[in-house]
C-alpha positions in Angstrom: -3.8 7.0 -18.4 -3.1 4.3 -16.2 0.8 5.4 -13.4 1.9 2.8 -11.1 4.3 4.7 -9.0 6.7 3.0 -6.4 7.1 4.9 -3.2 9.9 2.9 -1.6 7.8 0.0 -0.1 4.6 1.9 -0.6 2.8 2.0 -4.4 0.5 5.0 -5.5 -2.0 4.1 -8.6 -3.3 7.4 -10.7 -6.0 5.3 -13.4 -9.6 5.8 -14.7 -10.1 2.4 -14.1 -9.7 1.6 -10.7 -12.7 -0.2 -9.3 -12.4 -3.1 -6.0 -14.6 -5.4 -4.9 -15.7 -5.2 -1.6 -12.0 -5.8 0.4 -10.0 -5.8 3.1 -6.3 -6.0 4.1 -3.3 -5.2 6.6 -2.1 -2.3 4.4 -3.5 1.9 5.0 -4.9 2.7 2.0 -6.2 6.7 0.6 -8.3 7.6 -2.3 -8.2 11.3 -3.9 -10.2 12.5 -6.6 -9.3 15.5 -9.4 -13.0 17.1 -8.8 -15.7 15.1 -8.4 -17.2 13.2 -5.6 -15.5 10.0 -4.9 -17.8 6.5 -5.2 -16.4 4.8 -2.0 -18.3 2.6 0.6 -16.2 2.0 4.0 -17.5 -1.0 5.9 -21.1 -1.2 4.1 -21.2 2.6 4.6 -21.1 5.1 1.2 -18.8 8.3 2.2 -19.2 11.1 -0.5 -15.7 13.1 -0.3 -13.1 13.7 -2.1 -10.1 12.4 -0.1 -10.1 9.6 2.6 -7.6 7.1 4.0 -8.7 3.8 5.2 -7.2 2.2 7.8 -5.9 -1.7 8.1 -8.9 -4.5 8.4 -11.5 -2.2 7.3 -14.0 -3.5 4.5 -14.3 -1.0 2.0 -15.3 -0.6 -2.1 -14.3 1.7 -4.6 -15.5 2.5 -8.6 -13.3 5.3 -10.6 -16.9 4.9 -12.6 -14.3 6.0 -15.7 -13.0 9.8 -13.9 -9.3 9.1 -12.9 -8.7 8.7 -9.6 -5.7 8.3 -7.2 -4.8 5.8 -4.7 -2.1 5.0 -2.5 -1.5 1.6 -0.9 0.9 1.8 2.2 2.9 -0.3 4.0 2.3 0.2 7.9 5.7 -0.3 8.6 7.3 2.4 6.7 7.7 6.0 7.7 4.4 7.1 5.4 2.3 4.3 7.1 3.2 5.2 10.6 2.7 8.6 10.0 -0.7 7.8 8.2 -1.6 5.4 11.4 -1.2 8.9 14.1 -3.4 10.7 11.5 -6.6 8.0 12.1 -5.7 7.9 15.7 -7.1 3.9 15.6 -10.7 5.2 13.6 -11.4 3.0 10.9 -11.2 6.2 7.8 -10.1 9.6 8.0 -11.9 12.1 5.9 -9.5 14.7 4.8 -11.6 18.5 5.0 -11.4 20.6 1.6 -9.2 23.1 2.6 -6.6 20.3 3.4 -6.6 18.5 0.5 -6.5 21.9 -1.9 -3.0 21.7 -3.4 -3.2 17.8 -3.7 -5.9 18.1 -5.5 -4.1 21.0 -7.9 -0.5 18.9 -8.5 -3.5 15.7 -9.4 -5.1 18.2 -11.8 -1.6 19.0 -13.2 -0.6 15.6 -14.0 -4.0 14.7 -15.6 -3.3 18.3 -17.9 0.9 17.0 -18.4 0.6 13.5 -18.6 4.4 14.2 -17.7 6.9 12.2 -14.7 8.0 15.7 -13.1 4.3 15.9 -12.4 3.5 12.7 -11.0 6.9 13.1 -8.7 5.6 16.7 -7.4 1.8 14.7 -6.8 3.7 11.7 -4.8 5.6 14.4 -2.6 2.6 16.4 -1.9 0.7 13.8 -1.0 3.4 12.4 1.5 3.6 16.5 2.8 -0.3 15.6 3.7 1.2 13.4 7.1 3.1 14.9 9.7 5.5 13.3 11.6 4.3 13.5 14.8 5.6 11.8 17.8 5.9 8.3 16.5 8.0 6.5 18.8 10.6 3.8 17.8 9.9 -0.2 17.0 11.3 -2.8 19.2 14.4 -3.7 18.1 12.9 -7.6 17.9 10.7 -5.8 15.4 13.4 -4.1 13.5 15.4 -7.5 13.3 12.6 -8.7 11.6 12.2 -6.1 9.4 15.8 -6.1 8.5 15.8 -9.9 7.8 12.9 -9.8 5.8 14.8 -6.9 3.5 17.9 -8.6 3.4 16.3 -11.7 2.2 16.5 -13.5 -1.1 13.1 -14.2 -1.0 14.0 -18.3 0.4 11.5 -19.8 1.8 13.5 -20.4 5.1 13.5 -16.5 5.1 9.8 -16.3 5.3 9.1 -18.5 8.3 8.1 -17.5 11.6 10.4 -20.1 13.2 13.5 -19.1 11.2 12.4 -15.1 12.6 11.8 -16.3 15.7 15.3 -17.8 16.4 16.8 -14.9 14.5 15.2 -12.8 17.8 15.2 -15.1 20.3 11.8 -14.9 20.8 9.5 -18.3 21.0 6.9 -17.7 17.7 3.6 -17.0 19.8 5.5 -14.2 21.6 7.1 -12.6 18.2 3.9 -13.1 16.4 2.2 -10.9 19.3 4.9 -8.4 19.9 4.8 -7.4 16.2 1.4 -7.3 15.6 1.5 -4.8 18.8 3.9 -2.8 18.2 2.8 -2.8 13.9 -0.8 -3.2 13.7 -0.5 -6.0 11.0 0.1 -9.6 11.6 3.4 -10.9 10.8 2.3 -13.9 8.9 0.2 -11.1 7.0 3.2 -8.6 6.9 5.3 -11.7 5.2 2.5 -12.2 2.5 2.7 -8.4 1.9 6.5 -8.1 1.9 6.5 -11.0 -0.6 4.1 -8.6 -2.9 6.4 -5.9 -3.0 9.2 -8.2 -3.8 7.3 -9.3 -6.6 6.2 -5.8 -7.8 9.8 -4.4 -7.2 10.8 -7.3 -9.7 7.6 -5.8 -12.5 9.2 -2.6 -12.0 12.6 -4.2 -13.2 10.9 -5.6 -16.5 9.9 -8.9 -15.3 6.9 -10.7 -16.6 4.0 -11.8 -14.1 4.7 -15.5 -14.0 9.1 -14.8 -13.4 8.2 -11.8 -10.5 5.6 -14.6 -8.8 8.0 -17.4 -8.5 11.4 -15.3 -7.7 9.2 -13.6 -5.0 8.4 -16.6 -3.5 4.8 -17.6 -3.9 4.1 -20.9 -5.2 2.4 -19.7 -8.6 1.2 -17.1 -10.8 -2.0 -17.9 -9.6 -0.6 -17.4 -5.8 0.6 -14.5 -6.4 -3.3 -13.2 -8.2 -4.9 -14.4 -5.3 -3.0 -12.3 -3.1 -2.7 -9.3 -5.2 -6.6 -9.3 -5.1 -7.0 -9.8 -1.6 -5.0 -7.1 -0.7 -6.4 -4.3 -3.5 -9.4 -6.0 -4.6 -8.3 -5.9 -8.0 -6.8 -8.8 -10.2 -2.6 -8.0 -10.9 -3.2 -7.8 -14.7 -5.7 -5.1 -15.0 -3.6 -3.2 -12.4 -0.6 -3.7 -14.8 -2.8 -3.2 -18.3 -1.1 -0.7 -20.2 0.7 0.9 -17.4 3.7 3.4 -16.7 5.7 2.8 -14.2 7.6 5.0 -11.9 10.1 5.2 -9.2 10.2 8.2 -6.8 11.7 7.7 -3.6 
């Protein structure tokens, strides 16, 4: 069983065989097992548990060792990743105690016993019940400009320069590249990379091969676009999409 489910900008993976090299990217990431232990080592260190989220930067290695497994990949930007960034509180991992994880764990269990869409869609909304909203406190509205352009783009290269953002703020590039890695956490040359990854997933999602999503997404090559995809999961883009169902939820 192998679910790639698309969480607006955010993606959430339920497979046996997820297993990552020894990574790390400008994305939040949290594992969850069904029942057993999770396999994880967070910067060199191994963390038996059985849900964790992983902030941005950190190193960090997972094996589903053939037991399936969730994960959830989010984008600090959105509404989940801000909400996931006041959980850790600036600690590199958050380990989530039993009694908090409980019904996660039970909606997992009943999509594993299903197999069915309802089931995966009541999983994704627990999860995202897991992260409260606190009191997360607006972006810049430089930041939001570049936000905005970046999802109103057609994927142009122009689009996807600092200068051409930097004009479109008013903001020299030094000062835009520092006020939205402040105000973020991620770098915006590394936020544009990502934002080109979920173009390019958005366009699997719609039935596109590999080689069409790569290109219309704006990387140079397939091969770009692998090189990327592994750097920011650890995993190479074909096994990910290997046999896979995909889903949209919200």
């Amino acid at each position: 069983m192998n679910y790639i489910v698309k969480l607006g900008k955010n993606f959430m993976a339920i497979s046996d065989r997820l297993e990552a090299d020894c990574h790390q990217h400008w994305v939040l990431q949290m594992f969850l097992s069904g029942q057993k232990i999770l396999n994880i080592e967070v910067d060199d260190q191994p963390l038996p548990c059985n849900a964790i989220l992983v902030n941005m930067n950190i190193p960090h290695k997972f094996n589903a060792e053939g037991e399936p497994h969730l994960t959830l990949v989010a984008d600090p930007t959105t509404e989940l990743g801000r909400r996931m960034r006041n959980l850790l509180m600036d600690k590199p991992f958050y380990i989530f105690p039993h009694e908090k994880i409980t019904g996660v764990q039970e909606a997992f269990r009943n999509v594993l016993e299903k197999r069915s869409h309802d089931a995966v869609r009541e999983l994704a909304e627990c999860v995202n019940l897991q992260f409260s909203s606190g009191n997360m406190k607006d972006f810049d509205d430089r930041v939001v400009k570049v936000l905005n352009c970046l999802d109103e783009c057609l994927h142009e290269d122009e689009s996807h320069q600092i200068k051409y953002l930097s004009q479109k703020t008013g903001l020299s590039e030094s000062r835009l590249a520092h006020l939205f890695k402040e105000e973020t956490g991620i770098p915006l040359k590394s936020y544009i990379v990502l934002h080109k990854l979920q173009g390019a997933y958005e366009l699997i999602f719609n039935g596109e091969n590999i080689t069409t999503a790569a290109l219309n997404a704006g990387f140079d090559s397939p091969s770009h676009l692998a090189y990327n995809n592994k750097m920011l999961t650890g995993m190479s883009a074909s096994n990910i999409l290997k046999d896979s169902e995909f889903l949209k939820v919200f």
